[in-house]
C-alpha positions, 0 to 999 in steps of 0.5 A, a space after each residue: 946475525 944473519 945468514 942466507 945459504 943457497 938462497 933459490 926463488 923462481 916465479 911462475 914457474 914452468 911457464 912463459 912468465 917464467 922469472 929465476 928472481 935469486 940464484 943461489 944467493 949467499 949472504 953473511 952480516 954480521 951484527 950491527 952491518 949497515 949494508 946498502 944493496 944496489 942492482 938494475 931493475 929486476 936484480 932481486 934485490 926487493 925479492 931478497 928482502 921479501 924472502 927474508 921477510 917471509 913474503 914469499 916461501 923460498 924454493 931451496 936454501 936456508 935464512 937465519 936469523 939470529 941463528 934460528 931457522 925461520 926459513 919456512 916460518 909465516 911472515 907474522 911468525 918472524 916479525 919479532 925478529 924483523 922490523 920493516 919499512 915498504 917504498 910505499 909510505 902507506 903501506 907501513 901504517 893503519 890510516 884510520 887508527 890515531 898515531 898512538 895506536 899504531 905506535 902501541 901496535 909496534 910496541 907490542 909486536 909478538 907479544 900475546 894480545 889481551 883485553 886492556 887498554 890500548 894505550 896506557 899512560 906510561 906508554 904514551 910518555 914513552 911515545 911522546 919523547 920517541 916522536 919529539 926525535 922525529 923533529 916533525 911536531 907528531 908528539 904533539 899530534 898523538 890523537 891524531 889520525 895517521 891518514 891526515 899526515 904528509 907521505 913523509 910524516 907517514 914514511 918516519 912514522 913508520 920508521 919509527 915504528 919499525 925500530 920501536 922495539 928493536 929488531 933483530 933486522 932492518 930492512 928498508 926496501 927503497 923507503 925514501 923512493 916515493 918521496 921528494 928530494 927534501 923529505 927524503 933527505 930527512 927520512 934518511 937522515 933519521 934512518 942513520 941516526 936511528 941505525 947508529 945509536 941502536 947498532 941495528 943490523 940493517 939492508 937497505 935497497 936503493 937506486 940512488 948510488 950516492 946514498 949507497 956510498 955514503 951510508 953503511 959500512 959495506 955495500 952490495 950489487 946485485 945482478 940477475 938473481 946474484 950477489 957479483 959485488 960485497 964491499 966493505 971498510 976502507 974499499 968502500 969509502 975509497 968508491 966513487 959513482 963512476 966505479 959502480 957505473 963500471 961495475 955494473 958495465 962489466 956485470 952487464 957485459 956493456 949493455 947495462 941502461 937504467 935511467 933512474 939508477 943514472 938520475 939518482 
């Protein structure tokens, strides 16, 4: 379903700020991996995703989606493919337009766009029943504006949305971090119901290794721009905390100190 060859990306190249963000990254998933994605701050982690996504151009290598190249495609030009949520719960929505606008906007992510009616009836049933699984009461705030829900109202909304029309891919780019224990509880247990019942293939970045364990059938870690661990099945069930704890000692040569992976 996916597949990242030879992956290079480097910022600020040439000078002082020089950063070599991924080196030669090499990732296959196969359709419907729930994969969770580790590493210390500045991993590459993020930047992954963003390559992907079509952030920023990569530098060498090739990104296949569905066995179509969009290694050199706009971002717009591969959100058909790809649904995605942000960290930051504001970013995944349009504040000032109601709850049923941006759910139209998702539903009709690459289609042509004509003048008709923003939302019609039909849709709005859709919508209705699509937000009653949130199990947050939007479904009875349609008009709504997005700009008056909580960060978490804002966060499964948006989540929601990404998977509206079911992407070939799923990236969540640490999407419960900027939230509190309990509703990041929740987030994340919608994201598993969501993944599973449509099989979605899906990255998530975290820096709670628990969560990592407990979700996905196969994990990642990441370090300095590289991919030094993938694991999958009956191994990863097997992991504990302490485990990834060495194995970032030994990726880090026992220098490794990251307070929020350690807090998570």
């Amino acid at each position: 379903m996916v597949t990242l060859s030879n992956v290079y990306k480097t910022f600020n190249k040439g000078t002082i700020n020089e950063k070599k963000a991924l080196d030669g990254i090499n990732l296959q998933l196969n359709e419907g991996d729930f994969v969770t994605v580790i590493g210390g701050n500045g991993a590459g982690k993020s930047t992954m995703l963003n390559m992907i996504a079509g952030v920023y151009p990569i530098d060498a290598g090739k990104i296949l989606v569905n066995q179509i190249n969009i290694s050199r495609k706009e971002e717009y030009q591969r959100a058909i493919h790809i649904g995605r949520v942000f960290q930051d719960p504001m970013m995944g929505t349009a504040a000032g337009m109601e709850i049923q606008e941006n759910l139209s906007l998702a539903y009709r992510r690459g289609q042509k766009r004509g003048l008709s009616w923003g939302v019609t009836k039909s849709e709005k049933v859709l919508y209705h029943e699509k937000l009653k699984m949130l199990g947050l009461g939007l479904e009875n705030r349609m008009s709504s504006k997005v700009g008056l829900l909580s960060g978490g109202q804002r966060q499964a909304l948006t989540l929601l949305m990404a998977t509206l029309v079911e992407p070939k891919l799923l990236l969540l780019d640490e999407h419960t971090a900027a939230l509190d224990p309990k509703t990041a509880k929740t987030v994340l247990d919608l994201t598993e119901k969501l993944v599973s019942e449509s099989k979605l293939t899906t990255l998530m970045v975290t820096h709670n290794m628990k969560d990592a364990l407990r979700l996905g059938n196969r994990l990642i870690m990441m370090h300095e721009g590289k991919i030094i661990y993938d694991v999958s099945g009956e191994e990863k069930q097997k992991l504990q905390v302490s485990d990834l704890l060495k194995k970032f000692e030994e990726a880090s040569h026992g220098s490794f100190a990251n307070d929020r992976m350690l807090l998570a």
